[in-house]
C-alpha positions, 0 to 999 in steps of 0.5 A, spaced: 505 396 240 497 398 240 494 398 245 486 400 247 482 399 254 476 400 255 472 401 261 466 406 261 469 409 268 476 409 265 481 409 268 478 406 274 481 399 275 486 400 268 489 406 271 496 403 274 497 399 267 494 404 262 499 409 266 505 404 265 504 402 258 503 409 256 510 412 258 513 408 253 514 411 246 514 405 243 506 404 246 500 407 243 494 407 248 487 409 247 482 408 251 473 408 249 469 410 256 463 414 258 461 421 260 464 420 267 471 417 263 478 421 266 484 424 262 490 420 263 497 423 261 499 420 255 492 417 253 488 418 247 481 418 251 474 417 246 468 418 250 461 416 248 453 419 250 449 414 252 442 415 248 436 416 252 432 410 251 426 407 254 427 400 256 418 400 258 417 394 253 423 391 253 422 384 257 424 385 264 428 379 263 432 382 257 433 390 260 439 389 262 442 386 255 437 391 252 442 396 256 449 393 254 447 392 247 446 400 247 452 400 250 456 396 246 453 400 240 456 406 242 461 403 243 461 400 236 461 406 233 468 408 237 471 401 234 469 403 227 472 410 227 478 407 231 479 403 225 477 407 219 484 412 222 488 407 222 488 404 228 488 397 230 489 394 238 495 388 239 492 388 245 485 390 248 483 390 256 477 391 257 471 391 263 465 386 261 460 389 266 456 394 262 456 390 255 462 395 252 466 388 250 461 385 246 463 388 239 471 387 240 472 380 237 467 382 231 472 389 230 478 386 232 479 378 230 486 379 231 486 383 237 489 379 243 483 381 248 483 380 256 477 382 260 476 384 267 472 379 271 470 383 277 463 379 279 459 373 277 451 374 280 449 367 283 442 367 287 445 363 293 452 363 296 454 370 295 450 378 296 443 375 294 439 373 300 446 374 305 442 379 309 435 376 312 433 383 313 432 384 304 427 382 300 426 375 297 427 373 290 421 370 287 422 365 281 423 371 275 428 375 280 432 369 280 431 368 273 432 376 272 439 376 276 441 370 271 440 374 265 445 380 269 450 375 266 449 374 259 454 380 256 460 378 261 458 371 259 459 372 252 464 377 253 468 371 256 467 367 251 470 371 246 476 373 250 483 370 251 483 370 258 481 374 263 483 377 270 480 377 276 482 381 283 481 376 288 481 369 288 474 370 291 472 373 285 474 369 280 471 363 284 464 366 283 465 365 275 462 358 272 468 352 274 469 352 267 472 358 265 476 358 272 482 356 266 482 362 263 481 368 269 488 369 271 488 372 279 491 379 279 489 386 284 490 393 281 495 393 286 496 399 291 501 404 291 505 402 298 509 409 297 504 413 297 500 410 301 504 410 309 503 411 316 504 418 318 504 419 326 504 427 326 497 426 320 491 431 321 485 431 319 480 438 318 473 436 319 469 441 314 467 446 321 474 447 323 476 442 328 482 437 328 482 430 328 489 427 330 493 422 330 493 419 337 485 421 339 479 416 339 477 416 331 473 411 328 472 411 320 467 408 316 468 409 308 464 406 302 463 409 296 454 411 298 452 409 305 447 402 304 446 396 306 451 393 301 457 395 304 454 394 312 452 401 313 446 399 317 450 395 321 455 400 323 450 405 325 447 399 329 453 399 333 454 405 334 450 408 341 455 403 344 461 405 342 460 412 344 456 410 351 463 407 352 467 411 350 466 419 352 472 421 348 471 418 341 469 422 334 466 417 328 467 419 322 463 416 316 465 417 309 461 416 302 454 419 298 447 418 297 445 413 293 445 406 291 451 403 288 450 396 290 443 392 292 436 395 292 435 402 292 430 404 298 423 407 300 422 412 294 424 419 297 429 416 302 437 414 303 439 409 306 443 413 310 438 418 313 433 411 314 439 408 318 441 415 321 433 415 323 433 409 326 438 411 332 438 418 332 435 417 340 441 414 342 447 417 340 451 424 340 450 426 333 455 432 335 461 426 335 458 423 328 461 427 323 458 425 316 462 427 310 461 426 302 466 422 298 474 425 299 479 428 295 483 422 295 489 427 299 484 428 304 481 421 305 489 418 306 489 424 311 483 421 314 485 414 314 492 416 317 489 418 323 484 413 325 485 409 331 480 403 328 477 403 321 471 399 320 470 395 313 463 391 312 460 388 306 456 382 304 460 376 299 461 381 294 466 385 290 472 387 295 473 395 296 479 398 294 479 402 301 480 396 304 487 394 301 489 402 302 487 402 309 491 396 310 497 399 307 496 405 310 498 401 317 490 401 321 487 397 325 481 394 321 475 390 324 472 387 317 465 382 316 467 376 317 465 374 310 469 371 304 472 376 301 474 380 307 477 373 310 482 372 303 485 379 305 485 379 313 487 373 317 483 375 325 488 375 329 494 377 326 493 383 321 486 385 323 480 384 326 474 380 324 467 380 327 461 376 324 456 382 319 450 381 322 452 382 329 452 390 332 454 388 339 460 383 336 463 390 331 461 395 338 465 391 343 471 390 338 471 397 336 471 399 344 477 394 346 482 397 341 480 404 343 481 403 350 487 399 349 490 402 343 497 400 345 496 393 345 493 393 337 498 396 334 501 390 332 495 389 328 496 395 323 503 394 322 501 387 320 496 389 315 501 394 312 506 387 312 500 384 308 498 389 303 506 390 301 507 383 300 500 381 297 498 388 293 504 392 291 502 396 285 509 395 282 509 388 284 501 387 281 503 390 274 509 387 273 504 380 274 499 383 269 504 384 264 506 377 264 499 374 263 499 379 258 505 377 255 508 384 255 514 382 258 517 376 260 517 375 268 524 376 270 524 383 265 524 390 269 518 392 271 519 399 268 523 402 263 527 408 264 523 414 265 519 417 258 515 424 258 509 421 255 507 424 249 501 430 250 495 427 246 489 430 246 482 427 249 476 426 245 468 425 245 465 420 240 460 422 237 454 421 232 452 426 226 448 424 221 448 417 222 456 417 222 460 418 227 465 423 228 471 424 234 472 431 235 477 434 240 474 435 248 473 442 251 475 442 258 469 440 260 465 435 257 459 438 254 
């Protein structure tokens, strides 16, 4: 079987089932993502260059599109050369979010083609407008943000089904197309991903964190607003006023993944950090930038409570990997919080907008550590019987229809074959695959 993903991160959301399909002989994988794509054993990647590009004169309604359809063009040229070597995908499971799914149908008419529907933007009810403290969408805002979902749209349109990872998230796409999303997580490894009470973790100075100290953790891919970094911040004076002992460790970066970028020159984290500096310990707040996966297992492993913030928006992996990891995790009382976390039995929920609620949570599961246990155990319950990667790709082949239900999820083990990277490029208004060096260029 021929099979192609397509996502510009790759493997990203398709690394459990990519890595499964290409351990079987009989499969040939092929993926197409951008620069920032990651090998993966056993699968043909293709990169493409985004080309610098001014979107000044584009009609601000139109820049996003303007972007996907460059995308989706560079993308095109991939899907040519795929084709022209004799390549041509049964089946192709593809991200619709940056437009790369745009040109799939015109390529591969035959193709059974599946998408990945991860977010739908709405101007109410979801991340826009949640936080009082963001700015207001005029008219042309709202409009603007409509327009964000013209590529997934006609992606979708032109798709046989897609797969969605939570059912939140498939509920923020148009009731129409409900039919046709199929609800399925990535999954988490459950093996891996385990309790280990003699767990340690080394801060960057030299000093260990153990299992058994007073340790709060708060993980998001950058520090902002988006994922409740402000929120947390605020909380913390009270926290650390109440318990003399605790060490806070927050991870992630600088920048912007989600919502408005701040005042220019600034970061969110610094902005947050400014706003309480007076009245906190900073030698007892440890910033740390984004984790080697190893190291950010060991940091949650150690946790005493983990803390998961976000607005009505897409759910964090680190959340499910935290709650199979067996933490103690207060959460924001938001949607997509509260399809994984019931208050009371496998976690804890506190209301998003409101620091003293979050401090006074925190501080009564450091103070009794005993009484919470049962919480983390119960979370681990929950991500072993809900997101189970084993379990999750055996349900995403069958929507695929590459197995029938009560087939064995995994064949026995193949080495999988060594097939080589390669970055697409164009030369002289053609386009020509060349194998990768180490290091992309």
């Amino acid at each position: 079987m021929q099979i192609l993903f397509i996502h510009n991160n790759f493997p990203a959301q398709f690394r459990g089932l990519a890595g499964e399909l290409a351990k079987s002989p009989d499969n040939r994988v092929v993926a197409i993502g951008s620069e920032t794509a990651q090998d993966l054993p056993g699968v043909e990647l293709l990169r493409y260059r985004m080309p610098f590009f001014n979107v000044g004169q584009t009609h601000p309604f139109a820049r996003r599109l303007d972007i996907e359809g460059r995308r989706a063009t560079e993308v095109l040229f991939a899907l040519s050369e795929l084709r022209a070597s004799g390549f041509v995908p049964d089946l192709i499971v593809g991200h619709c979010g940056w437009g790369e799914t745009l040109p799939l149908r015109a390529c591969f008419p035959e193709a059974k083609i599946a998408i990945y529907c991860e977010f739908y933007y709405r101007p109410e009810g979801q991340d826009v407008h949640f936080d009082p403290e963001d700015p207001q969408f005029g008219v042309d805002g709202l409009i603007t943000l409509h327009c964000k979902n013209a590529a997934t749209l006609l992606s979708l349109v032109d798709a046989d089904l897609g797969l969605s990872p939570t059912q939140w998230q498939k509920q923020t796409y148009p009731r129409e197309f409900h039919s046709k999303i199929h609800v399925v997580h990535e999954g988490v490894d459950g093996e891996r991903l385990a309790p280990d009470p003699n767990a340690r973790f080394e801060l960057p100075g030299g000093r260990v964190l153990y299992r058994g100290d007073e340790i709060v953790t708060f993980i998001a891919r950058n520090l902002e607003p988006m994922r409740g970094y402000h929120i947390f911040m605020r909380a913390l004076p009270a926290i650390l006023a109440a318990r003399p002992n605790a060490q806070v460790v927050l991870v992630g970066g600088d920048d912007v993944s989600y919502g408005a970028a701040p005042e220019q020159g600034k970061s969110w984290k610094s902005i947050y950090i400014d706003e309480v500096a007076d009245r906190l310990d900073l030698s007892r707040v440890h910033f740390l930038p984004p984790q080697p996966y190893d190291r950010f297992v060991q940091l949650l492993q150690t946790t005493t409570v983990h803390v998961y913030l976000t607005f009505p928006f897409v759910l964090s992996w680190s959340m499910v990997e935290a709650m199979a990891l067996g933490c103690v995790i207060i959460g924001s009382d938001t949607a997509p919080v509260r399809e994984a976390i019931t208050d009371g039995v496998d976690g804890l929920l506190t209301p998003f907008h409101d620091p003293a609620a979050l401090a006074e949570k925190v501080t009564r599961v450091l103070a009794n550590p005993g009484d919470h246990a049962a919480l983390g155990a119960a979370a681990r319950k929950t991500a072993l019987s809900r997101y189970d990667r084993k379990d999750c790709l055996r349900e995403v082949r069958r929507i695929l229809g590459l197995e029938p239900a009560s087939a064995p999820l995994v064949p026995e083990p193949v080495a999988a074959p060594d097939r080589p990277a390669f970055i697409v490029r164009r030369s002289r208004g053609a386009l020509d695959a060349t194998p990768a060096a180490e290091d992309v260029e």
